[in-house]
N, C-alpha and C positions, 0 to 999 in steps of 0.2 A: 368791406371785409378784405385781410389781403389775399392773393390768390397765391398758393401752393403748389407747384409742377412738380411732377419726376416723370423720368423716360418714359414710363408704361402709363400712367393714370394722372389726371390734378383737378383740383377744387376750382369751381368758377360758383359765382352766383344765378342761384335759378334762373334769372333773368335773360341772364348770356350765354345759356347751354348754346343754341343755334350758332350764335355769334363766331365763341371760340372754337368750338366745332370744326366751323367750315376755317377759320383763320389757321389752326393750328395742325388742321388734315387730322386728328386723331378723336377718340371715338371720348366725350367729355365723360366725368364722372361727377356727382354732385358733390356739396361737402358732408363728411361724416357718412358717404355713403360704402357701402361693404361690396358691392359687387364687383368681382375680382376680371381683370382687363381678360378680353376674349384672346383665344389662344390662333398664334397665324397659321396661316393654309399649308400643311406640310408640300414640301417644294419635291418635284421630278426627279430623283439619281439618275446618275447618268444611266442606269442599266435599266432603269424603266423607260427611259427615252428610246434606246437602241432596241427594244423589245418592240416596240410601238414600229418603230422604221421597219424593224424584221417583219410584220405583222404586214405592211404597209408594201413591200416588195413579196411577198406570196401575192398577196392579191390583184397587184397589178402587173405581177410575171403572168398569172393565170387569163388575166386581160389583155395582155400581151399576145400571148400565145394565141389565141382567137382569134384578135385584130392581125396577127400576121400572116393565120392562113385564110383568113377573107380579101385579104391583098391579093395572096397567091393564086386563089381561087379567080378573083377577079380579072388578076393576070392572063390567066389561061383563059377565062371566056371572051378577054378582049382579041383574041386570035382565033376566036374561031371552036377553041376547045370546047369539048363537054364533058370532064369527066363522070365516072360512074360515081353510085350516091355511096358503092362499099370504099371506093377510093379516095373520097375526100371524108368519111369517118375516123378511114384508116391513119391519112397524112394528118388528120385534127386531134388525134390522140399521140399522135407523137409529136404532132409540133407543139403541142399544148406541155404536155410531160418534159419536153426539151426545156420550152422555156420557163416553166417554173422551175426546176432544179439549179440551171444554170443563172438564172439571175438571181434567184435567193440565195446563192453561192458567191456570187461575186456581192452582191447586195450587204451579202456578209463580212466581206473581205473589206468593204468600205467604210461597214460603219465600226468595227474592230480597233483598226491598221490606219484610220488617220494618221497617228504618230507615228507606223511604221508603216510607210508606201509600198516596202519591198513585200510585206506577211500579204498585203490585200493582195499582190499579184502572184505569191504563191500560193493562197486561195484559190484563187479563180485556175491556177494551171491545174489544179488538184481536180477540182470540182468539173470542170469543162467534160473532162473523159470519163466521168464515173456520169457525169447528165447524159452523155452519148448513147450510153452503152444504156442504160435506166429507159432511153428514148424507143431505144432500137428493140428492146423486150418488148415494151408495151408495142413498137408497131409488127412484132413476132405474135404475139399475143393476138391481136386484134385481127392481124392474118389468119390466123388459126381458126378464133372464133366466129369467123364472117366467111369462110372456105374460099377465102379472097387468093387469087396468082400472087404471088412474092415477087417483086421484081429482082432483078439483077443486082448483084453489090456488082460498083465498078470499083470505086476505090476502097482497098480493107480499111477495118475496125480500125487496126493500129496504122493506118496512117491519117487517117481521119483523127484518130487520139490525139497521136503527136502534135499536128497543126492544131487545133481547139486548144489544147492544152497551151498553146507558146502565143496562141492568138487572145485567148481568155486570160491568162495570164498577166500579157501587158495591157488589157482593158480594164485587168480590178487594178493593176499598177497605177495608170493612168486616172483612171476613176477614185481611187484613193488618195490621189496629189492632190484632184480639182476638189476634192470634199475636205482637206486640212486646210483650204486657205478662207479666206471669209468672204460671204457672199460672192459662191463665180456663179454666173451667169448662165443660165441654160444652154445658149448657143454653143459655147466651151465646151461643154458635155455631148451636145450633138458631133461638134468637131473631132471630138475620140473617138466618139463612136464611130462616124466617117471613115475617119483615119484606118482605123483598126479594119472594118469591113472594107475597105475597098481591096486595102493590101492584102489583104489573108482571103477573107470571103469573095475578091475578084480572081484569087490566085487559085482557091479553091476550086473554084467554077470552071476556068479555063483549065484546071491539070484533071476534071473530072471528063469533063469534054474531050480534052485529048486522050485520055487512057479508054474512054466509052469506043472512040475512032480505031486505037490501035487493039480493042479486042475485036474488033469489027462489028459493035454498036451504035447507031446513029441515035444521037440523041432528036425528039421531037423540039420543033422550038417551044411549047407549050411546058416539054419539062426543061428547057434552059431558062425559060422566065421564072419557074416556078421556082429553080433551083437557085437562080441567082438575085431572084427576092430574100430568099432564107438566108444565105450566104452574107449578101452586104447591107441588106437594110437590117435587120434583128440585130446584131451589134448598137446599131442606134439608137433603136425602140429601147435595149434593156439597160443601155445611160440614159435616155430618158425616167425612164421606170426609179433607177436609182438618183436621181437628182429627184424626183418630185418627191420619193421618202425621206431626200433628208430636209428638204425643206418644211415638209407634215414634222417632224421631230425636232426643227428649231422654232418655228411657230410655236409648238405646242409647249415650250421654254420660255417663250420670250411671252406667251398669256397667263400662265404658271407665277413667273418673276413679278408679271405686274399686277397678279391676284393678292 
């Protein structure tokens, strides 16, 4: 009998169902048979991808935040420290609150602003001082509810803003170049982050240090490690954060594609 193709469906003889099947990749029909070709897998929008990534950077801002004050924490017991159990509640609710704000903000800024580098890093300058300030509540807050001492601000809100703001800024800038080109490399992304912390969060540290001396505050070494873990590693951890969401949301494309 002769065999019959079209795009979606074609006649083979019972015999050669298996045969053409596997030759042809497509799903055979018999002759005269009525069953209508199965319909394909609706495929991922882009906006259900970048929801998935968003989704994907909450959750490991929030693991973030934890893994960086168990650093800190660790920091300070390797010298000797012990802090009290109301003061590392206190600094885990704000470093927690910090970092999910702020990396789901830059997080945001990257998977948007691919095509436009400049929007990802006026994200992140945006979002940086409203995470600060979001930070500083909750460890207002948690001061309050714990009748915990408040420590000293050395340097104000608004100069803390400004820097975060121009330091976050050029890290969604940055972090949204290395996410429009194809496949960078994890390393790349540490190297931002690097970059960004050493210069801003080294700079930070040192002009904290010095303005703590000229109000006639000696800082412990326990909080110069502590401070200066927050300061130049965190920038890192949260391009890390953002590079493992986008690679969960081109994965989750390229198994979609071949469904």
């Amino acid at each position: 009998m002769e065999q019959a193709w079209t795009d979606d469906r074609y006649e083979v003889p019972n015999g050669d169902l298996e045969f053409w099947a596997k030759r042809r990749g497509k799903v055979p029909v018999a002759a005269n048979s009525n069953v209508p070709p199965q319909p394909l897998a609706p495929q991922p929008t882009s906006a259900e991808i970048a929801l998935v990534r968003m989704a994907m950077v909450a959750w490991l801002s929030i693991v973030l935040g934890f893994a960086m004050q168990g650093i800190v924490l660790a920091g300070k017991l390797s010298v000797g420290s012990r802090p009290e159990l109301v003061q590392v509640v206190i600094d885990l609710a704000q470093g927690v609150t910090w970092s999910f704000f702020v990396c789901a903000g830059v997080g945001l800024g990257t998977t948007i602003a691919k095509a436009h580098k400049a929007l990802g890093g006026l994200i992140g300058l945006v979002v940086a001082p409203v995470a600060m300030g979001i930070a500083k509540g909750s460890q207002k807050f948690m001061v309050s509810a714990l009748s915990a001492a408040d420590r000293p601000v050395i340097l104000s809100l608004g100069t803390m803003g400004v820097l975060r703001a121009i330091e976050y800024g050029l890290l969604g800038w940055a972090l949204a170049w290395l996410a429009s080109r194809q496949e960078t490399p994890l390393g790349r992304f540490v190297l931002a982050g690097a970059a960004v912390g050493l210069a801003f969060g080294g700079g930070i540290t040192a002009l904290t240090v010095h303005v703590a001396q000229s109000k006639g505050l000696d800082l412990t070494v326990p909080q110069i490690i502590g401070l200066s873990i927050n300061e130049i590693v965190f920038p890192i951890g949260c391009s890390v954060v953002v590079y493992f969401a986008l690679q969960i949301g081109r994965q989750i494309r390229l198994i979609m594609d071949k469904a």
